[in-house]
MARROKOL-404588 format. One record per residue: residue in one letter; x, y negated, z of N, C-alpha, C in turn. Coordinates in pm, whole numbers, padded with zeros to 5 digits, always signed. Layout:
BEGIN
AXYZXYZXYZ/...
//
This chain:
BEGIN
X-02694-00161-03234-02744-00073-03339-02703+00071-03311/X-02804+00181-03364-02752+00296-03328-02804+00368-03480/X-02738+00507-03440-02731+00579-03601-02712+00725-03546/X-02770+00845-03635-02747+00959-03646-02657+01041-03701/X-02575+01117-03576-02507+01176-03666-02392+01270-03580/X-02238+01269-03590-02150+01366-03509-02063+01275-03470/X-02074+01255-03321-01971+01219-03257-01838+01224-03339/X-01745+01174-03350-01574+01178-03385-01523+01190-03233/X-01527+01187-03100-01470+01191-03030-01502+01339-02953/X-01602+01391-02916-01667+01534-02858-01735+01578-02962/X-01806+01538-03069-01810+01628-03159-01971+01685-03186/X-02017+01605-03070-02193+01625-03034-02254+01551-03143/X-02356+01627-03213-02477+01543-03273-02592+01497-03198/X-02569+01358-03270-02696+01292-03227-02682+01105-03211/X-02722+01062-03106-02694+00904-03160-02581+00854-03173/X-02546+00777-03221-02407+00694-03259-02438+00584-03211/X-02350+00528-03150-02343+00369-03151-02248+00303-03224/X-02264+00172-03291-02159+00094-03335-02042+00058-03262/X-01914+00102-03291-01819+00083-03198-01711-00023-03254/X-01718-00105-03133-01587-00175-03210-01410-00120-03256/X-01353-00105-03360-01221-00093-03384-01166-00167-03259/X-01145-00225-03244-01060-00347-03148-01197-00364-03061/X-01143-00319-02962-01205-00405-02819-01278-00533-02845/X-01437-00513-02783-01483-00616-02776-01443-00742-02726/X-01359-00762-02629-01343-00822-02504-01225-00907-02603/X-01150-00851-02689-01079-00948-02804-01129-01069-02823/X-01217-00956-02942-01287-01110-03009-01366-01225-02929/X-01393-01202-02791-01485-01297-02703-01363-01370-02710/X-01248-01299-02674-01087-01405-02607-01084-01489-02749/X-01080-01443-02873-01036-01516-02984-01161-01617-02984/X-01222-01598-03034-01416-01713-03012-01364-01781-02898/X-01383-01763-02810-01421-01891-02635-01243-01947-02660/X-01152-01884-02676-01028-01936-02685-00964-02076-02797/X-01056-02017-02884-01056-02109-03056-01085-02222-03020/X-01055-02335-03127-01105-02475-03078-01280-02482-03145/X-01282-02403-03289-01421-02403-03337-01514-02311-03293/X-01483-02200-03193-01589-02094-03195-01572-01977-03306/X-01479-01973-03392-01502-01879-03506-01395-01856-03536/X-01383-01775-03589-01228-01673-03628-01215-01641-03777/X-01158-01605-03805-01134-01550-04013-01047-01389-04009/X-01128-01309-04066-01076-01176-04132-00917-01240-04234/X-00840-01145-04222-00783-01205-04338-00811-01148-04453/X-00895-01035-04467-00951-00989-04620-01068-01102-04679/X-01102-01158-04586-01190-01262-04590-01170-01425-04510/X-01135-01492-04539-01048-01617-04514-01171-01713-04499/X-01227-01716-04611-01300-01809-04664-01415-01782-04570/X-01447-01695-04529-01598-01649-04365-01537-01651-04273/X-01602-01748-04203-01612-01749-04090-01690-01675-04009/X-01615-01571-03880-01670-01408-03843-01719-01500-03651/X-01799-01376-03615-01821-01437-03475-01818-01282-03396/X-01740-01142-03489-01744-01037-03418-01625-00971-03504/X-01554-00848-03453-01471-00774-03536-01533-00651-03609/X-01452-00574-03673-01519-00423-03751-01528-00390-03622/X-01668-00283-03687-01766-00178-03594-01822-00059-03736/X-01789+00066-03685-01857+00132-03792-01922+00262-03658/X-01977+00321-03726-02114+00443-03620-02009+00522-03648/X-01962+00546-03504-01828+00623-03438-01836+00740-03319/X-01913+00638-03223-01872+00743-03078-02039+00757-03053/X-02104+00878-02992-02207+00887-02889-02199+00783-02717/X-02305+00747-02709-02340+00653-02586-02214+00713-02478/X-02252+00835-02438-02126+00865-02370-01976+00862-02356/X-01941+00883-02486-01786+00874-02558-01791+00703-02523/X-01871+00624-02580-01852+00508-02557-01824+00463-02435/X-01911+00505-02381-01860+00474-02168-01759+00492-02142/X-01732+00636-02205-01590+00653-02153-01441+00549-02175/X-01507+00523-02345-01405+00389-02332-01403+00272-02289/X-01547+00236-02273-01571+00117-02195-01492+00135-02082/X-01481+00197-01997-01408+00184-01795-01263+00187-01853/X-01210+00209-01969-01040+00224-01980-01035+00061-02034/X-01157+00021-02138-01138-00117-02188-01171-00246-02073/X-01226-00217-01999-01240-00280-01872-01134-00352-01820/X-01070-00207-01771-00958-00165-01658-00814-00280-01795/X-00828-00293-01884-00715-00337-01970-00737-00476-01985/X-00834-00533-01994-00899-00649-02040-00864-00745-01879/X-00921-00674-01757-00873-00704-01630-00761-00747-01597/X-00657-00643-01637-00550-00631-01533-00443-00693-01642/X-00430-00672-01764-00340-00710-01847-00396-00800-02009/X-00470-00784-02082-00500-00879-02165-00559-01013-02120/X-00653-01037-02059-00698-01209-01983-00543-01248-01978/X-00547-01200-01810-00429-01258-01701-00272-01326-01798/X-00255-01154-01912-00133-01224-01947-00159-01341-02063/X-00262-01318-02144-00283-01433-02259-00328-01564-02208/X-00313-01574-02028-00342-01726-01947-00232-01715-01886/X-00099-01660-01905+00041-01669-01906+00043-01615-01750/X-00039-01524-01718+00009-01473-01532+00137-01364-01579/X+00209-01326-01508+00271-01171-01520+00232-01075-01460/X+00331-00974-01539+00185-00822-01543+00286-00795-01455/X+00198-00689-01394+00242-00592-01277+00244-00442-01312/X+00247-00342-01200+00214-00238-01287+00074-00153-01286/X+00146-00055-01371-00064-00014-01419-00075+00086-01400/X-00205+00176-01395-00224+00342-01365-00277+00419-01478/X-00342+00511-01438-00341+00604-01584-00429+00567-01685/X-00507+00433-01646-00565+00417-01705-00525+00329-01857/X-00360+00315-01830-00305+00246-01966-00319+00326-02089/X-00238+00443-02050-00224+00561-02166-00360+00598-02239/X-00450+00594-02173-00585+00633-02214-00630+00521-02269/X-00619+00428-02225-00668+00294-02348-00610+00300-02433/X-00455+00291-02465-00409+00264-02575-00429+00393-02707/X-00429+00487-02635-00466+00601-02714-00589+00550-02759/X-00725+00516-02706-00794+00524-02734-00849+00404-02855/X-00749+00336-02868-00706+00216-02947-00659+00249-03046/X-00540+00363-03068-00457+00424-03150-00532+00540-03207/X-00643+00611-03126-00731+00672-03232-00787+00606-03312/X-00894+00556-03270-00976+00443-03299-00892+00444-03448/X-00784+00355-03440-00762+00254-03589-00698+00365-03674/X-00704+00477-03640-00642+00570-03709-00765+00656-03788/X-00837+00687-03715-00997+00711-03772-01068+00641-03853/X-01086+00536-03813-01121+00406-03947-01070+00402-04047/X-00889+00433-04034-00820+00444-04178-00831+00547-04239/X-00862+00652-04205-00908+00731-04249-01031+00765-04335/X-01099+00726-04269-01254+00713-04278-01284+00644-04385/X-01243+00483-04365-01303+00384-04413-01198+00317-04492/X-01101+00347-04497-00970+00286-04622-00874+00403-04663/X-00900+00539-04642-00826+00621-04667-00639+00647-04677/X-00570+00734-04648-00448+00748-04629-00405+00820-04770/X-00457+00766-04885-00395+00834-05019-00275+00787-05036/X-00187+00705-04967-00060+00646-05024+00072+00747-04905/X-00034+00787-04833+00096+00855-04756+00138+01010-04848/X+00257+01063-04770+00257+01168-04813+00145+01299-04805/X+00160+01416-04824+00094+01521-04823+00131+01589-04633/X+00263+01573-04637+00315+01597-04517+00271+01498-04337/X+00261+01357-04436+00245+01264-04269+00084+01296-04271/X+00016+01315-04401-00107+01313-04340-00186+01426-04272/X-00077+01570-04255-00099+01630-04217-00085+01623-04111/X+00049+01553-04042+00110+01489-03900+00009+01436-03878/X-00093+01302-03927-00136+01225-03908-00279+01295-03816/X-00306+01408-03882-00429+01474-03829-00422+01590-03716/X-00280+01583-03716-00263+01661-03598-00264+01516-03438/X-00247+01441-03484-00191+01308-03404-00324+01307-03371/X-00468+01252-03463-00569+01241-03449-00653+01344-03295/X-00632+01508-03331-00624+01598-03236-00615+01554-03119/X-00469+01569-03092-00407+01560-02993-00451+01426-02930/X-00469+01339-02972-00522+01223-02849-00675+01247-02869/X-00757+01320-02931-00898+01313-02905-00896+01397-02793/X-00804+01511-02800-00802+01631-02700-00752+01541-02515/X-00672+01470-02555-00603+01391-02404-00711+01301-02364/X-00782+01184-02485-00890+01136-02429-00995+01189-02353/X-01026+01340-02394-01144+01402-02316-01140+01501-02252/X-00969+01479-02182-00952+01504-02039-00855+01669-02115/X-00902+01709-02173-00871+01861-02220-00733+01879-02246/X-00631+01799-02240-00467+01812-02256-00418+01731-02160/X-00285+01743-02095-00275+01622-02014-00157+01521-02011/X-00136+01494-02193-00085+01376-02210-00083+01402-02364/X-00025+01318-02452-00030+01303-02588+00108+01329-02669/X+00156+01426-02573+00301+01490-02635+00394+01439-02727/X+00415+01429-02836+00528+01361-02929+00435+01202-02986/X+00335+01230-02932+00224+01112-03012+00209+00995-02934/X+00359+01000-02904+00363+00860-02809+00303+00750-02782/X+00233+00655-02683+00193+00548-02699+00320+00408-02639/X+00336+00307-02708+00458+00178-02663+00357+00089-02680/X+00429-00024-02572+00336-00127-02551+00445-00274-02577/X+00395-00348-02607+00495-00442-02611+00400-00567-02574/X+00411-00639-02450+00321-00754-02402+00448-00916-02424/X+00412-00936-02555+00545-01037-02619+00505-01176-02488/X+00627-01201-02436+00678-01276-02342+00596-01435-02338/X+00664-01482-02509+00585-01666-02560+00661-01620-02696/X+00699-01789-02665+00712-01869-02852+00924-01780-02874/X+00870-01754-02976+01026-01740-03003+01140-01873-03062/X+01204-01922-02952+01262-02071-02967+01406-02063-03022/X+01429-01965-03095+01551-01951-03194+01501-01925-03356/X+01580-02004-03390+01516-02056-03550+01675-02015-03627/X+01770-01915-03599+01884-01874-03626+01918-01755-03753/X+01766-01693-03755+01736-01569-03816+01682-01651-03929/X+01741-01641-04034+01706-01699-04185+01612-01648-04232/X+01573-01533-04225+01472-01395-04263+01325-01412-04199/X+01347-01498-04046+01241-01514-03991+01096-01595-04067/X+01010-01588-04046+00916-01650-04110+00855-01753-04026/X+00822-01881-04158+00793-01988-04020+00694-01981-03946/X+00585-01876-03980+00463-01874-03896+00491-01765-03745/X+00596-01759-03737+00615-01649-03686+00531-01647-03490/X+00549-01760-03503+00462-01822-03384+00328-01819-03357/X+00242-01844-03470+00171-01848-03477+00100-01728-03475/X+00161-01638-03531+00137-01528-03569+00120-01404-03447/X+00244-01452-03368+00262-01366-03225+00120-01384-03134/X+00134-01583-03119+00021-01615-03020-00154-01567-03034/X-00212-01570-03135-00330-01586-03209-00380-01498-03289/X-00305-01383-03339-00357-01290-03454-00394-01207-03413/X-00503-01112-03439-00541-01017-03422-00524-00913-03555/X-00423-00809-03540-00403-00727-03637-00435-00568-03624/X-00472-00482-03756-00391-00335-03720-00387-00270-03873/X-00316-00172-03842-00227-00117-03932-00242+00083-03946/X-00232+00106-04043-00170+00269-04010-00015+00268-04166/X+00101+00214-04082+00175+00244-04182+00267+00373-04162/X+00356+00315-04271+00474+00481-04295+00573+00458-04396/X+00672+00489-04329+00758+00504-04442+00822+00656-04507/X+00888+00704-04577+00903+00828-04622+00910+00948-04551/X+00955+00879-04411+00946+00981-04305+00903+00957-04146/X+00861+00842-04120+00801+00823-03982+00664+00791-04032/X+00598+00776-03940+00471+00673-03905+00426+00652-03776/X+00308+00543-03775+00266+00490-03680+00155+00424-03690/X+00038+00348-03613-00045+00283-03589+00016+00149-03537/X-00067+00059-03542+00019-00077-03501-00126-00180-03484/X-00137-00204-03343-00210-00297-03307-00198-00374-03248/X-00242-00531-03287-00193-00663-03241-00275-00776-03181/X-00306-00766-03094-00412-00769-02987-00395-00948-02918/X-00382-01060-02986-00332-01148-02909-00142-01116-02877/X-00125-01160-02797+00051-01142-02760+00097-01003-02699/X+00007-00919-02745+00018-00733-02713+00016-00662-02824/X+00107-00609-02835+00106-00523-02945+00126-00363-02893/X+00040-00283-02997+00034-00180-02933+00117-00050-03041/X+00162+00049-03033+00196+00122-03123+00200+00257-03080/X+00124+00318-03180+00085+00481-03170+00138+00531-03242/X+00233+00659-03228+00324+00746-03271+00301+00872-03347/X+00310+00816-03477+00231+00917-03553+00345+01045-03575/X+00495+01028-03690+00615+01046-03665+00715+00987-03607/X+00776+01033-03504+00914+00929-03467+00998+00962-03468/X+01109+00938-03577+01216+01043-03579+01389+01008-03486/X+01343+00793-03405+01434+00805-03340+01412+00741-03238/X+01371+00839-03103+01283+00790-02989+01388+00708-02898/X+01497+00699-02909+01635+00640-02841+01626+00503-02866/X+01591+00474-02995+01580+00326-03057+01493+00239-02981/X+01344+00307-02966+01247+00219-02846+01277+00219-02707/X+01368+00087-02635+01325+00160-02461+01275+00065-02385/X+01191+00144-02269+01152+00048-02170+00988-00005-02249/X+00953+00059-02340+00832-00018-02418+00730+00147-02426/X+00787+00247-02378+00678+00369-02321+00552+00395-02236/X+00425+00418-02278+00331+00428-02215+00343+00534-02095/X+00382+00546-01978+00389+00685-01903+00291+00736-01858/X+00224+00839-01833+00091+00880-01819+00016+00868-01704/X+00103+00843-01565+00029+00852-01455+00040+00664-01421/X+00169+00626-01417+00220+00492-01421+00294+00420-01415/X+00356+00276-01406+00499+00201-01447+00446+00085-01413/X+00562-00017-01479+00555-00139-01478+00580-00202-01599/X+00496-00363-01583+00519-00420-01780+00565-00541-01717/X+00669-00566-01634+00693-00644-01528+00886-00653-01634/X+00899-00660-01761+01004-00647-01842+01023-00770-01949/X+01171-00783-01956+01170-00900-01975+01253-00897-02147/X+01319-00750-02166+01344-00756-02318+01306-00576-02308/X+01344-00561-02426+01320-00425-02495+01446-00422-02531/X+01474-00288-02595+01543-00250-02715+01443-00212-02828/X+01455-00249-02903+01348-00231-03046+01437-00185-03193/X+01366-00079-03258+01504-00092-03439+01494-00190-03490/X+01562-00221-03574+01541-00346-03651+01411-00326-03774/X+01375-00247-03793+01273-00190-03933+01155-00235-03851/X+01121-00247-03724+01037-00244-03654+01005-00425-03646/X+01109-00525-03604+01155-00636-03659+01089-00664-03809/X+01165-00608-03863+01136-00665-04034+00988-00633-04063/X+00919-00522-03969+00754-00506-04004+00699-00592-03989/X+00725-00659-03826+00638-00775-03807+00679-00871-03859/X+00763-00894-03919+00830-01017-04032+00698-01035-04142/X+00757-00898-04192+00617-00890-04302+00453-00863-04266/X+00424-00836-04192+00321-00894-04114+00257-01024-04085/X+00375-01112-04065+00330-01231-04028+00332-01304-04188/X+00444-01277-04227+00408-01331-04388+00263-01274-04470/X+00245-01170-04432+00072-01170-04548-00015-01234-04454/X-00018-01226-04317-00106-01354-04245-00085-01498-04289/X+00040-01561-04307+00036-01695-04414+00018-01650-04539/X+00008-01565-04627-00052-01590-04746-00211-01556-04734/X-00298-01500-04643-00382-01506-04587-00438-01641-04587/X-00380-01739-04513-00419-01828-04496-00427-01927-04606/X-00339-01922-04677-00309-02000-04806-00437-01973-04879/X-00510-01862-04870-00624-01853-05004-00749-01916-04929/X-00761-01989-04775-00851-02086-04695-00901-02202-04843/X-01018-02247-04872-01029-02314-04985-01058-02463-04929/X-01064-02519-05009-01030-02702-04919-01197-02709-04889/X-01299-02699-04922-01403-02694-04852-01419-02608-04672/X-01319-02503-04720-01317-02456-04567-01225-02499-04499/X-01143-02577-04533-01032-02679-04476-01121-02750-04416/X-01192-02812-04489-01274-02960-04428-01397-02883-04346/X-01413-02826-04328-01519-02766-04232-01424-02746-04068/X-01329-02688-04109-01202-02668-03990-01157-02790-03927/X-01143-02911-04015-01123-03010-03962-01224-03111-03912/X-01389-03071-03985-01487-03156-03871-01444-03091-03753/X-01483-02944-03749-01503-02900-03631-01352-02940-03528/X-01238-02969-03572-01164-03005-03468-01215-03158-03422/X-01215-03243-03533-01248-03364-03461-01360-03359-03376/X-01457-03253-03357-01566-03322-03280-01552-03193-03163/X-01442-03170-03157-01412-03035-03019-01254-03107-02976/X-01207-03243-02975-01062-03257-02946-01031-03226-02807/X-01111-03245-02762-01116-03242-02575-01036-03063-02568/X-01106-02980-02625-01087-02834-02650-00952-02785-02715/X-00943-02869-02835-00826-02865-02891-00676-02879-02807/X-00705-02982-02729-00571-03007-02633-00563-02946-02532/X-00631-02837-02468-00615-02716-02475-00598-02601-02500/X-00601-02603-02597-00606-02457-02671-00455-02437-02685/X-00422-02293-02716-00266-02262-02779-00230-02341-02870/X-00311-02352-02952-00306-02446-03116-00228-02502-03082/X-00268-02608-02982-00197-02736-02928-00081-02708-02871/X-00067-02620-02787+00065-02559-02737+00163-02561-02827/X+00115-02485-02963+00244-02472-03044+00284-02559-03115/X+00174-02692-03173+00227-02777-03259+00324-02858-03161/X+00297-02854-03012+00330-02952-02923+00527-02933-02961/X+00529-02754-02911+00678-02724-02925+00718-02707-03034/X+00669-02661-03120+00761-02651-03275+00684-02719-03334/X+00607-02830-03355+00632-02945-03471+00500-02895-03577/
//
C-alpha cells in the first residue's frame, strides 16, 4: 500500500509506503517459527495477527535504505542466532540498523500513542534524539553522539530460579516475544526493543553510561561474540515487568481461543516438537 504525503526520514513529499515498526523479517521468524502459523498482539490477545504495525512512514527510497541495513541484520545476526549459531563480529552496518529501529519506535510513539506522560524536559530530549539519528541515518552526521545504541543478543533459558522477584514466564518471555517500548523514568529514558532473544535499546537520556558495558553499538565495528554484560539493576526489574504484563496479556486469551490453540497444536505435533515451545516445556516443566 502506498499514501501521500512527507517523508519522516528526508523530509520529501510524495509517496509513502507502509513501513513496518519492527522488521519484516520478525514476524516471518515468529509465523514459520510458531507451531500454528499465527502470533497475538498483546493489546489484542484474542486475534490472531499474520503481520506486525505498519503506519505511512518512509518514501520508497528511505525505505531501501532500510531495507540493505535490515538485510545485513536478519543475515548475519537475527536467523543464525535465534537457530542458536554464535555471532561474530559486525560492520557499520549494526549502528545504522539499530538506530533505524530506535527511530522507527520512537516516531510511532510519538505519532501514534503520544509521549503526554513524560516530562516537558525528556520530551524535548526525546526530539532532539529523534534528530540526531534521522541526521546519522542519512549519512549527514557521523554517529549518534550521546543517543547511544546497546545491544543485548540474550545467550538461552535462564536456569536459576534463586531470584524470588523473578517472574515465572520469564523464559518464555526472553525466547518468543516480540516487544517495544518508549519508557522513562524522572530522569533517564530510552527505547526498548525485543526482537526474539535480542533486545535492543536506544538512548534517549543516560545519566549512568558506566553501568552498561560491553553491550555498546560502535560505529564502524566489534564483536557480539560476549558471554555476560554488566547491566543496572532498574534495567533487570524493567524486563521483570515486562514479562509480567506479557502473562497478564496472556491471561485475557478466552477459552474459545484456547481451544482453537489447542486444535491447531494437535494437528501440527510433528512441528510442535520442534519448535522452542517444546524446548522450554522440555527444560522447565
Amino acid at each position: 500500500m502506498s499514501n501521500l504525503g512527507t517523508c519522516a526520514l528526508c523530509c520529501e513529499h510524495g509517496e509513502l509506503k507502509e513501513s513496518h515498526i519492527i522488521p519484516a523479517f520478525v514476524w516471518r521468524w515468529m509465523k514459520e517459527s510458531s507451531v500454528t502459523g499465527f502470533f497475538r498482539h498483546g493489546e489484542a490477545p484474542n486475534l490472531r495477527q499474520q503481520d506486525g504495525y505498519k503506519i505511512f512512514l518512509l518514501c520508497p527510497d528511505c525505505e531501501q535504505r532500510f531495507s540493505r541495513w535490515e538485510n545485513e541484520f536478519s543475515r548475519n545476526v537475527f536467523l543464525p542466532f535465534n537457530k542458536g549459531t554464535e555471532l561474530d563480529s559486525y560492520g557499520p552496518w549494526l549502528l545504522k540498523f539499530s538506530t533505524s529501529v530506535s527511530w522507527r519506535v520512537l516516531t510511532f510513539f510519538k505519532l501514534e500513542l503520544d509521549l503526554d506522560q513524560w516530562s516537558s524536559n525528556l520530551r524535548s530530549v526525546a526530539d532532539e534524539a529523534l534528530e540526531t539519528w534521522r541526521q546519522f541515518l542519512l549519512d549527514d552526521r557521523p554517529h549518534p553522539g550521546k543517543f547511544q545504541q546497546h545491544m543485548l543478543p540474550w545467550p538461552g533459558l535462564i536456569d536459576s530460579y534463586h531470584d524470588p522477584e523473578m517472574p515465572e514466564n520469564i523464559n518464555s518471555y526472553i525466547l518468543r516475544s516480540v516487544d517495544i517500548d518508549a519508557a522513562c523514568s524522572k530522569s533517564e529514558a530510552f527505547v526498548y526493543v525485543k526482537m526474539g532473544r535480542v533486545f535492543l535499546i536506544g538512548f534517549i537520556k543516560m545519566l549512568h553510561p558506566n553501568q552498561w558495558r560491553d553491550t555498546k553499538i560502535n560505529v564502524k565495528s566489534g564483536t557480539l561474540r560476549k558471554n555476560h554484560w554488566t547491566l543496572p539493576m532498574a534495567f533487570r526489574n524493567f524486563v521483570y515487568y515486562k514479562s509480567r504484563r506479557a502473562k497478564k496479556s496472556q491471561e485475557k486469551i478466552s477459552e474459545r481461543q484456547w481451544g482453537r490453540i489447542g486444535s491447531d497444536y494437535s494437528k501440527k505435533m510433528y512441528k510442535f516438537a520442534d519448535s522452542e515451545m517444546w524446548f522450554f516445556r522440555r527444560i522447565c516443566g
